[in-house]
Each structure stands twice: as structure tokens, then as C-alpha cells.
C-alpha atoms as one frame of an Amber mdcrd trajectory, in Angstrom:
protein
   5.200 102.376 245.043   4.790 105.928 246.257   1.004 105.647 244.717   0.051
 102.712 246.551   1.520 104.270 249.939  -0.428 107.167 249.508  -3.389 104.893
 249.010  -2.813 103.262 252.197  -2.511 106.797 253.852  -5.778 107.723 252.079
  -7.794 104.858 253.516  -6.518 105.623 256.850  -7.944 108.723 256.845 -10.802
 108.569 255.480 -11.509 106.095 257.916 -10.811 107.927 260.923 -12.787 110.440
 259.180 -15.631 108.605 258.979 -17.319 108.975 262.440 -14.852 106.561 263.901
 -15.639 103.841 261.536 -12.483 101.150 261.452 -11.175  99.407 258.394 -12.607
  96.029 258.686  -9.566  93.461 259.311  -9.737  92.331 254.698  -9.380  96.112
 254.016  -6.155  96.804 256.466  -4.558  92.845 255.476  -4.887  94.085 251.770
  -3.571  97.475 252.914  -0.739  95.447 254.607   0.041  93.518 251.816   0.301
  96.550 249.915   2.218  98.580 251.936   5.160  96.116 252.331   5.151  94.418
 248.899   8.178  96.356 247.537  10.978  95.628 250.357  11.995  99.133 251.098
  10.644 100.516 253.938  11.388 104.268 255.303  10.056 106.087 258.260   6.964
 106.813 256.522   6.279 102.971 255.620   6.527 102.537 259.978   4.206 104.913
 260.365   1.436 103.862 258.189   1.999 100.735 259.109   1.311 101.457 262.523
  -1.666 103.232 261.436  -3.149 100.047 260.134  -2.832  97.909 263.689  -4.519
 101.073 264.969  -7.324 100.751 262.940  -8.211  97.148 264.243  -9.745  96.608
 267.719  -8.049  95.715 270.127  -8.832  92.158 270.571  -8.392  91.164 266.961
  -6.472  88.291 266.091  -4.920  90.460 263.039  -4.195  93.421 265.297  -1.969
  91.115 267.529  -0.053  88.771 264.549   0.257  92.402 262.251   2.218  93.779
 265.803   4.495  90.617 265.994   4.857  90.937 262.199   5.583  94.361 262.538
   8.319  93.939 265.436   9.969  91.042 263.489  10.391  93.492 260.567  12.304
  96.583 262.549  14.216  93.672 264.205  15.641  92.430 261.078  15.939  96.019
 259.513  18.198  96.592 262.730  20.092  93.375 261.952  20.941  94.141 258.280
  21.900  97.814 259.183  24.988  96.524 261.262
């Protein structure tokens, strides 16, 4: 899982190394995907995650459901740590 984080990480930079040029919304879903397929999510996993919404504009569709997915996700992590 590590590899696949570091992946995501990767993309993320390059991107924002690339003259501004933002993942298109397939490359940051499949990044998604990726990022929360194995169920245990630290700081870093928050983080990257974040990353991705970032990478959308602001009016996407994607940008707004990821968010809401996003919030759901720390809201249940909250729930289970109690």
C-alpha cells in the first residue's frame, strides 16, 4: 500500500510541477480509488487526499462529491474511534 501512496504523492507533484497543469478529473478518481482501497487511513492518507480535491477546479462536479466523500470518511473515523 505504501507504493501506491507514494504514487499518488508522485502524481501530485509532478502535476503542480508541471506549469500549473491539473490532473484531469479520470487521473485524480483513479488516484482516489487508489488511495483509499486498503481501509487504513493515517494522517498522511488526509493529506494526499486533500491534495487530490485540490487538483480539480473549482467548479467540478468531482471536486465537490470527492469533499462530501471526504468529510463522510473523517466523520465515521471519529465515530469508530469512540
Amino acid at each position: 500500500m505504501a507504493a501506491k501512496l507514494v504514487g499518488v504523492a508522485a502524481a501530485v507533484r509532478l502535476s503542480s510541477q508541471k506549469g500549473g497543469r491539473l490532473l484531469t478529473e479520470q487521473e485524480v478518481a483513479q488516484s482516489w480509488r487508489k488511495l483509499f482501497k486498503g481501509g487504513d487511513f493515517d494522517e498522511s492518507v488526509w493529506a494526499k487526499a486533500e491534495a487530490l480535491i485540490d487538483e480539480l477546479r473549482c467548479e467540478s462536479p468531482l471536486r465537490h462529491r470527492l469533499t462530501n466523500e471526504l468529510n463522510e470518511l473523517r466523520k465515521l473515523r471519529a465515530v469508530d474511534a469512540v
